[in-house]
C-alpha positions as a Markdown table, in Angstrom:
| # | Residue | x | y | z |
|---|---|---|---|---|
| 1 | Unk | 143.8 | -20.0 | 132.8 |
| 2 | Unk | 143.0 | -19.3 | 136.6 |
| 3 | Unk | 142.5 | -15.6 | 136.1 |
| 4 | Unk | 139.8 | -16.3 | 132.9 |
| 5 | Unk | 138.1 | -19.6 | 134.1 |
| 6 | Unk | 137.3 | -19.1 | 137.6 |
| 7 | Unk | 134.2 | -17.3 | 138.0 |
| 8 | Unk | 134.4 | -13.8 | 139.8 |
| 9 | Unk | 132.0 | -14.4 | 142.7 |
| 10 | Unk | 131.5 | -17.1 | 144.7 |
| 11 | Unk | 128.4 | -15.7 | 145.8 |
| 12 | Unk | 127.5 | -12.1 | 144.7 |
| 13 | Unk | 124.7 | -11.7 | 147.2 |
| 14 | Unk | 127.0 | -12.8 | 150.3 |
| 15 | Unk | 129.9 | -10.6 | 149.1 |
| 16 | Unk | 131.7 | -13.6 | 147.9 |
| 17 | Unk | 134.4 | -13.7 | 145.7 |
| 18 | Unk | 137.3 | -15.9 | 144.6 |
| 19 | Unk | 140.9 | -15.4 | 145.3 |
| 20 | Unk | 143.8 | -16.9 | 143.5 |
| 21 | Unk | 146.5 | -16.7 | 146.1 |
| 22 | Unk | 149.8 | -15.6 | 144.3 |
| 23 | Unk | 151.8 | -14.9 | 147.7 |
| 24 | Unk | 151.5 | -16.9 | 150.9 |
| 25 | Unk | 151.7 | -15.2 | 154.3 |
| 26 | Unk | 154.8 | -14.4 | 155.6 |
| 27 | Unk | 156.7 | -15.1 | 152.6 |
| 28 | Unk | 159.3 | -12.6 | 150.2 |
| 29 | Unk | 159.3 | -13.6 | 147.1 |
| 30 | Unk | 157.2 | -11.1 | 145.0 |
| 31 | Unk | 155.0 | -13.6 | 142.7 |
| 32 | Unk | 151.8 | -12.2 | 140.6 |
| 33 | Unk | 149.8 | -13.6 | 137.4 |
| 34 | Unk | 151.7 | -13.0 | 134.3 |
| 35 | Unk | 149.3 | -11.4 | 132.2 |
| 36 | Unk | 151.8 | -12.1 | 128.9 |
| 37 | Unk | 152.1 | -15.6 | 129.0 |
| 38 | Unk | 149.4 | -18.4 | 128.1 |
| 39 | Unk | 147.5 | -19.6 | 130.9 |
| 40 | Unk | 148.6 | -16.8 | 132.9 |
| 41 | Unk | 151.0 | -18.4 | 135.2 |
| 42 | Unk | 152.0 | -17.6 | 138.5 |
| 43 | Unk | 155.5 | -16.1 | 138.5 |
| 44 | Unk | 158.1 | -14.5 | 140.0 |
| 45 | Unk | 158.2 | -10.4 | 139.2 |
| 46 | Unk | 161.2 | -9.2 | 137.8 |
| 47 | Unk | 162.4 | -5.8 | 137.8 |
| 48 | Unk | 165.5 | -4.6 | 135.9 |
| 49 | Unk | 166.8 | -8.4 | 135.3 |
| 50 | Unk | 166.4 | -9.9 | 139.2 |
| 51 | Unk | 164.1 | -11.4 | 140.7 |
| 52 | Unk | 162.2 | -9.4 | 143.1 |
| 53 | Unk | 161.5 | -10.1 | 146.9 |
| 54 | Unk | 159.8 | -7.5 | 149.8 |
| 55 | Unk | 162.7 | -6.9 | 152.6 |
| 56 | Unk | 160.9 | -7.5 | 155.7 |
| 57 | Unk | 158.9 | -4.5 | 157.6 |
| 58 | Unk | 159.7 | -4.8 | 161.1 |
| 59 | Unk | 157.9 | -6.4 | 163.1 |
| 60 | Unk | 156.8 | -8.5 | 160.3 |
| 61 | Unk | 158.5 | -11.2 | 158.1 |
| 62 | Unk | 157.3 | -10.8 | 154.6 |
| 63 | Unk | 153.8 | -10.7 | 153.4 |
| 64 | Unk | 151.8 | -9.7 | 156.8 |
| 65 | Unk | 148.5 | -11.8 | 154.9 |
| 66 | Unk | 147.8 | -13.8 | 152.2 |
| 67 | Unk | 148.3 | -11.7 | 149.2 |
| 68 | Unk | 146.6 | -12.7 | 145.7 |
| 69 | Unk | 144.0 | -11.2 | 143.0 |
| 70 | Unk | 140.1 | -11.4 | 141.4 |
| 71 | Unk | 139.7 | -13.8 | 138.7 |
| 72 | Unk | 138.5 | -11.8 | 135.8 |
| 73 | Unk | 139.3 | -8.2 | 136.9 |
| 74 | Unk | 141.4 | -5.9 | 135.4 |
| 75 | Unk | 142.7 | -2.1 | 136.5 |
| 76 | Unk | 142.1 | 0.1 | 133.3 |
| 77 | Unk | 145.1 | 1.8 | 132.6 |
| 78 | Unk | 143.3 | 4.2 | 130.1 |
| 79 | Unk | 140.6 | 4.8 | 132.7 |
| 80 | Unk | 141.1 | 7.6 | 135.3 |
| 81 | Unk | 139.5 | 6.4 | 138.6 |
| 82 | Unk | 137.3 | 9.3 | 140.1 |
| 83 | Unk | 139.0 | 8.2 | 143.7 |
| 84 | Unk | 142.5 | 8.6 | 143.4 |
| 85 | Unk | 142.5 | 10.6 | 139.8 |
| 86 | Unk | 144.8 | 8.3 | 138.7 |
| 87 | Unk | 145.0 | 5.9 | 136.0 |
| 88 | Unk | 144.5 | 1.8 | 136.8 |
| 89 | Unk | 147.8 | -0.3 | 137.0 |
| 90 | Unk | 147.2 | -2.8 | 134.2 |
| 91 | Unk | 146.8 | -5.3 | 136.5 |
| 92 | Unk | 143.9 | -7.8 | 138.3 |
| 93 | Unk | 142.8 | -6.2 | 141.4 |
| 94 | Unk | 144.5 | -6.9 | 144.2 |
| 95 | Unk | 143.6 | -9.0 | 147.6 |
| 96 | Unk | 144.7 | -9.0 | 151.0 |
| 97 | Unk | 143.3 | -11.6 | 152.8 |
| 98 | Unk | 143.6 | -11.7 | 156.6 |
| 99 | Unk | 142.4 | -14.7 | 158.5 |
| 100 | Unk | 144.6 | -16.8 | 160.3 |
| 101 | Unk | 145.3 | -20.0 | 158.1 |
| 102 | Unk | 148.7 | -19.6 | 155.5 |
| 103 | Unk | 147.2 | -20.2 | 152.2 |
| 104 | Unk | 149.2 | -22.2 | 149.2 |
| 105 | Unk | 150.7 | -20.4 | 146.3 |
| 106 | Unk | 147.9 | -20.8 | 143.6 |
| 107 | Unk | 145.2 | -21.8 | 146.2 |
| 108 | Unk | 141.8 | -20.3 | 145.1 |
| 109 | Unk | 140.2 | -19.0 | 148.0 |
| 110 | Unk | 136.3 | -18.2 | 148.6 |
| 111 | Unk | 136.5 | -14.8 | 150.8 |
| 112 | Unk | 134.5 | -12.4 | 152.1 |
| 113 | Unk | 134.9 | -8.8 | 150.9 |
| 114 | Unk | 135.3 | -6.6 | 154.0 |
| 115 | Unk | 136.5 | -2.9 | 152.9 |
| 116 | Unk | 138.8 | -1.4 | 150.0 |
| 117 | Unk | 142.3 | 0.2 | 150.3 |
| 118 | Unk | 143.4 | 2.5 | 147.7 |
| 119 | Unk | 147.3 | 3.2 | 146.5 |
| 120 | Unk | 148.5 | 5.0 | 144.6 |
| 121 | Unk | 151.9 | 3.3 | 143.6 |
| 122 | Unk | 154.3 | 4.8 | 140.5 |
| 123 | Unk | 151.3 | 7.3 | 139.6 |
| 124 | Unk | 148.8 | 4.4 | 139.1 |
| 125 | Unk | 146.2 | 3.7 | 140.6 |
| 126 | Unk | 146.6 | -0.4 | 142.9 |
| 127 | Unk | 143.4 | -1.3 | 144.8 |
| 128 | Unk | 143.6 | -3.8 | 147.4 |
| 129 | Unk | 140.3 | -5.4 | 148.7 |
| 130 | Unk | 140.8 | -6.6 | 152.2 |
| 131 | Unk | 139.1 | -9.7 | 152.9 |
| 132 | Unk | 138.8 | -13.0 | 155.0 |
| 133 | Unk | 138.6 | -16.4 | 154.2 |
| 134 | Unk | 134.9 | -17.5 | 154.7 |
| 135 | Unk | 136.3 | -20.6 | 156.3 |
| 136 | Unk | 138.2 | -18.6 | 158.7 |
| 137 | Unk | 136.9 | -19.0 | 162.3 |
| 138 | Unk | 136.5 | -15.5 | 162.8 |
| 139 | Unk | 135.1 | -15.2 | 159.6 |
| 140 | Unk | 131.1 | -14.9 | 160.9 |
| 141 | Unk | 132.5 | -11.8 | 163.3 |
| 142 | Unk | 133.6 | -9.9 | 160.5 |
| 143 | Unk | 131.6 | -7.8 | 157.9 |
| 144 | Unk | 133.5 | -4.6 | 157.2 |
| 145 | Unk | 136.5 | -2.8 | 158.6 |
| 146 | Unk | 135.2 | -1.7 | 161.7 |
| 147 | Unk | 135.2 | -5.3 | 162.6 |
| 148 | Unk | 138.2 | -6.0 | 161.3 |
| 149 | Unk | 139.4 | -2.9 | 163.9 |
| 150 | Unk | 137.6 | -4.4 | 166.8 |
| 151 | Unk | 138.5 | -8.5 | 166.3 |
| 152 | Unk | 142.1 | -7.5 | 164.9 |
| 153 | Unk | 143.7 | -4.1 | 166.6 |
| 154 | Unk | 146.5 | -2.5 | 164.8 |
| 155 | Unk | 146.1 | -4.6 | 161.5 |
| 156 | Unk | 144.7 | -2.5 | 159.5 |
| 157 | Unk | 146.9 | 0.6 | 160.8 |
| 158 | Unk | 149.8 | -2.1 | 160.3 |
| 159 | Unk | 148.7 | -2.5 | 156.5 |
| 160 | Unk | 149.1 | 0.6 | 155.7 |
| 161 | Unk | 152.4 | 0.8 | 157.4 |
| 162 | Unk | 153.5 | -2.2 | 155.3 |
| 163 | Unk | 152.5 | -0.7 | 152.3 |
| 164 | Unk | 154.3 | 2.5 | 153.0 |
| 165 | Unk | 157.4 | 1.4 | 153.7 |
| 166 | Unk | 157.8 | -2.5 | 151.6 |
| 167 | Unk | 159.5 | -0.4 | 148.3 |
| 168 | Unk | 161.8 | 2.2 | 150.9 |
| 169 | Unk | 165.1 | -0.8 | 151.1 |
| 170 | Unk | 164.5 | -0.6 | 147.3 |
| 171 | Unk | 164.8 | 3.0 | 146.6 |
């Protein structure tokens, strides 16, 4: 399984992790890691019998980054996170990675952690770590969020934005 056999970090000291890309930029189709079946698979989510897709969040079409998870993470959902005082979402943590390449679906990624994003999403608790592709060519400009601000205006003010309103179409 992806999410037990790839190591964590890529390299710890550099801030470097591994990503397994579940959703490729600007694509709709809402995929994750099934954490019920073997091998953890990479599958459509499904929500009350249908297959589930984002509605687009104008300006954008889709995903606005690559979207994916850490290898060997999990969210507690009987741990309360001092942050948000809210319980984990059962769930690897999440990824948003921002450089300008359009990753494949299952593509493991080495990125470079930048900053956090917390959400608080159906009373859980959903962190996403926003990060860049170390291969990126900006990559070597970036090393936290104020860079990100500076190199990329509007994106992370955008992120939030998308995260806000991707669930309003569905209620």
């Amino acid at each position: 399984s992806p999410l037990h056999d790839i190591p964590l970090w890529a390299d710890k000291t550099r801030r470097e992790a591994n990503m397994i890309v579940e959703v490729p930029r600007w694509s709709n189709a809402k995929m994750e890691i099934s954490l019920s079946e073997p091998l953890n698979p990479i599958r459509q989510d499904v929500k009350k019998g249908n297959l589930r897709y984002v509605c687009n969040v104008f300006p954008h079409h889709g995903y606005i980054w690559n979207y994916g998870a850490l290898p060997q993470t999990w969210e507690d959902p009987h741990h309360i996170d001092p942050d948000t005082n809210a319980r984990g979402d059962n769930d690897p943590i999440d990824v948003i990675e921002i450089g300008e390449r359009v990753a494949a679906r299952g593509e493991v990624l080495r990125v470079k952690i930048l900053g956090t994003l917390a959400l608080i999403d159906e009373g859980e608790t959903d962190w996403k770590l926003i990060a860049i592709n170390v291969t990126d060519p900006a990559a070597d400009q970036l090393n936290d969020v104020a860079d990100v601000e500076k190199l990329f205006p509007g994106l992370l003010r955008a992120t939030v934005e998308w995260f806000r309103l991707y669930k309003v179409p569905d209620g």
